[in-house]
N, C-alpha and C positions, 0 to 999 in steps of 0.2 A: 546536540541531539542528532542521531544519525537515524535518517527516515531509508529505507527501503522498499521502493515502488516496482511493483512487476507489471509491467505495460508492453502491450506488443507494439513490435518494429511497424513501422510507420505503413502507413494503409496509402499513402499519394492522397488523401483526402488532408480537409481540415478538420478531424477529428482530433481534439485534443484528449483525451486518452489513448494515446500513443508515447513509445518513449523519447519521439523529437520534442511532441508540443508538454508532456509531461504535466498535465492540467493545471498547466503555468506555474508553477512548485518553483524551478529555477529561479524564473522572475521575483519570484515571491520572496524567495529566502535570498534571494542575492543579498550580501551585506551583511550578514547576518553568520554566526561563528558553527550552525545546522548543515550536516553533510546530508545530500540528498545521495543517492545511489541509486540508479536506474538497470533495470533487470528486465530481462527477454524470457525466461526459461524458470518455472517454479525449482529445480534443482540449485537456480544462483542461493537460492533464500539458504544453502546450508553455509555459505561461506559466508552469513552475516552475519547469523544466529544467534551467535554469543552476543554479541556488541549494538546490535538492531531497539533504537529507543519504540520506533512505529513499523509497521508492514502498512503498506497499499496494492490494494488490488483489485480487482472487478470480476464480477461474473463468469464473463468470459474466458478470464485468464487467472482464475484464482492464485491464492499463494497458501496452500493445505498448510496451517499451522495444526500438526496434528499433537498429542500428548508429548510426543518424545522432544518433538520440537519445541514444544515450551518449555519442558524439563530444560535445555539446553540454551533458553533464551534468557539470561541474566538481567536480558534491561528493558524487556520489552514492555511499554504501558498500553501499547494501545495499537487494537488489529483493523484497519479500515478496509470496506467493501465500497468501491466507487460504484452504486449500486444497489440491487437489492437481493439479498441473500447472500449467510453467512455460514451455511453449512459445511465450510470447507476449514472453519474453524473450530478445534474443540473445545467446546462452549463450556463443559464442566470443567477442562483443566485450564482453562483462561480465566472460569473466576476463582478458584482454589487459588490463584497465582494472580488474582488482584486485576489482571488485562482486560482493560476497555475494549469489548468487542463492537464496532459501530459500521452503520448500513448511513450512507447518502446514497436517499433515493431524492430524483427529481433534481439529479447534480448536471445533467444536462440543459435544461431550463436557467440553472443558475448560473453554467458555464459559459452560453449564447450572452448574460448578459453583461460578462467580466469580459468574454474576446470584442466585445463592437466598442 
């Protein structure tokens, strides 16, 4: 599965949505046959596009899956918002095309108690 996460460059904080701490996704899938790809800039999401199993991304730093984009997205199942809100995703042609659109809110709460 190739996951692509759009996360901004590192803030000097211990903010783990950033593309160092990557909300421990690395750690997570080490071992495991899942390419994660890590992205600075919502224009990286066209070189995935075709090939992209998941998108993550946040509020902040959306990743616009817009109609053309999912026309173009052959594997995509599933759009994550680390977060809450998903307007950056088209919601009608994401279910026409089957894709899980999904909001983690309160993933802060749950991330304090995976980093301690």
């Amino acid at each position: 599965m190739k996951i692509v996460a759009l996360f901004p460059a590192s803030t000097g904080s211990s903010q783990l949505l950033t593309k160092e701490a990557s909300l421990g996704l690395r750690d997570f899938l080490n071992g495991t046959e899942d390419e994660l790809v890590l992205i600075t800039d919502d224009k990286e999401i066209d070189q995935h596009i075709e090939d992209m199993d998941v998108v993550i991304s946040s509020p902040f730093l959306p990743a616009y899956i817009t109609k053309e984009r999912v026309e173009k997205a052959k594997n995509l199942k599933l759009a994550i918002t680390a977060g809450i809100g998903s307007d950056h995703v088209d919601i009608e042609a994401a279910a026409e095309k089957g894709i899980t659109v999904a909001e983690v809110t309160g993933y802060r709460d749950n991330l304090k108690e995976i980093s301690n």
